[in-house]
C-alpha positions, 0 to 999 in steps of 0.5 A, a space after each residue: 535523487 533529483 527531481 524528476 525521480 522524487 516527483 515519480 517516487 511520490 506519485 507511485 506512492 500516491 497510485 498505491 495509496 490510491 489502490 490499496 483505499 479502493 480495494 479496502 472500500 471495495 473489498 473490505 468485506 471479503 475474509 483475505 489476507 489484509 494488504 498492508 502485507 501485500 504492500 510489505 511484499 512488494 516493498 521488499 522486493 523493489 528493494 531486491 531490485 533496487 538497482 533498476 529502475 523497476 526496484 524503485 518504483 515497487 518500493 513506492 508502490 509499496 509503501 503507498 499500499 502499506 500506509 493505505 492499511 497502517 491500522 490494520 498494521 499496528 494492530 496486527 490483523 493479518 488475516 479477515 475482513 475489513 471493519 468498514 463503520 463508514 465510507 472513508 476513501 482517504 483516511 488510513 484504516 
């Protein structure tokens, strides 16, 4: 990988952090399918695609909504509404 491609991958993971923590802090209280799973998806199918240029960016933004909801992922929710004790934008819950 060079350079430019590093810095796109680190900015889509970024862009999918980003959404996964507003749909956490927004959508926390609705009874869904928590989205680290979303993030686990869309992981796997940038790496099906892998070979475009699209594969890669799926996979960044995947693994930026799955770290957004590692918490749930370690504890294995997959299913319900987010416990939301306080607003915390940027931590991983």
């Amino acid at each position: 990988m060079n350079f430019k491609k590093i810095i796109i991958f680190i900015v889509f993971c970024f862009v999918g952090y980003s959404i996964g923590r507003i749909g956490h802090v927004f959508g926390g209280f609705l009874i869904t399918p928590h989205h680290w799973i979303y993030g686990f998806l869309i992981f796997c199918l940038g790496c099906f695609l892998r070979k475009k240029k699209i594969g890669n960016i799926l996979m960044a933004f995947g693994i930026g909504v799955f770290v957004s909801d590692l918490n749930d992922f370690f504890h294995l929710r997959f299913y319900g509404a987010d416990i939301l004790n306080k607003f915390n934008f940027w931590g991983i819950n």
